[in-house]
C-alpha positions in Angstrom: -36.4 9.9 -0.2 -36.6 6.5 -1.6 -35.0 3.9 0.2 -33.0 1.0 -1.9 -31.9 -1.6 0.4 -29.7 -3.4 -2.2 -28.2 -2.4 -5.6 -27.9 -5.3 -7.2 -25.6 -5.2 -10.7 -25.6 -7.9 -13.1 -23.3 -8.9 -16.0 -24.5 -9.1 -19.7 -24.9 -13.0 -19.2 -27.3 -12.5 -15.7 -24.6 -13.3 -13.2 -23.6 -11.4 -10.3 -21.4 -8.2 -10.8 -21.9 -6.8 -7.5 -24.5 -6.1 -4.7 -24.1 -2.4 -2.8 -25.6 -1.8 0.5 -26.3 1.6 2.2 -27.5 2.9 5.6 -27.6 -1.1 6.8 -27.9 -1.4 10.6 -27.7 -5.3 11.2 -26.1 -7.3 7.8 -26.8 -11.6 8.5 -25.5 -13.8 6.2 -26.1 -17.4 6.4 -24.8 -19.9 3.6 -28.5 -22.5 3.6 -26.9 -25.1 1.0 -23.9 -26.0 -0.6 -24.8 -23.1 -3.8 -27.3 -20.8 -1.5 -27.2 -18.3 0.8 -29.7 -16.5 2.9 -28.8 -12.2 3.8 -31.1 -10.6 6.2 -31.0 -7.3 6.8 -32.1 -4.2 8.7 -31.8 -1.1 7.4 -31.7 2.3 9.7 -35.1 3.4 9.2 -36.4 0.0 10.6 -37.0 -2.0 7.6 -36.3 -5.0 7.1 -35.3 -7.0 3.4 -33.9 -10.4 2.7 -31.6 -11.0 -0.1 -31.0 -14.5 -1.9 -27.9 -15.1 -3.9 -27.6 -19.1 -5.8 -25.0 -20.6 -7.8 -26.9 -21.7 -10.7 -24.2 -23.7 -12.9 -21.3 -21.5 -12.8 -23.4 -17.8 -12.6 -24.7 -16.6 -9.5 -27.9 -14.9 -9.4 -29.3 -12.3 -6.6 -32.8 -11.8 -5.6 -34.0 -9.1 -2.7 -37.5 -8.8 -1.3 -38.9 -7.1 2.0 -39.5 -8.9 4.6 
C-alpha cells in the first residue's frame, strides 16, 4: 500500500482548501517568517516528509517533499 503523507486540496484559484494527514506519528509546525511556515513530520512506518505552506498575496500555497 501506497503511503500519502499529505493530501493536499487546492481551490480553483491555487489556494489552500485543505491539507489531510493520516497515520502521522510526530506532527511539528514551526511558523519561519511572518507569511511561512515549516511542518515536519513522521509518519508510522518511519518516514519522514516536510510540508511548506506560504502566504503569497492573499492565497496560500502548500508544497510537501520527503525528507
Amino acid at each position: 500500500m501506497e503511503e500519502k503523507p499529505a493530501i493536499i486540496r487546492l481551490n480553483e484559484d491555487g489556494s489552500l482548501d485543505e491539507v489531510i494527514l493520516e497515520d502521522v506519528q510526530h506532527f511539528h509546525l514551526e511558523q519561519m517568517d511572518k507569511d511561512a511556515w515549516w511542518i515536519g513530520l513522521t509518519m508510522a512506518s518511519g518516514k519522514r516528509y516536510m510540508l511548506n505552506l506560504w502566504r503569497k498575496g492573499k492565497k496560500i500555497r502548500a508544497r510537501c517533499e520527503e525528507d
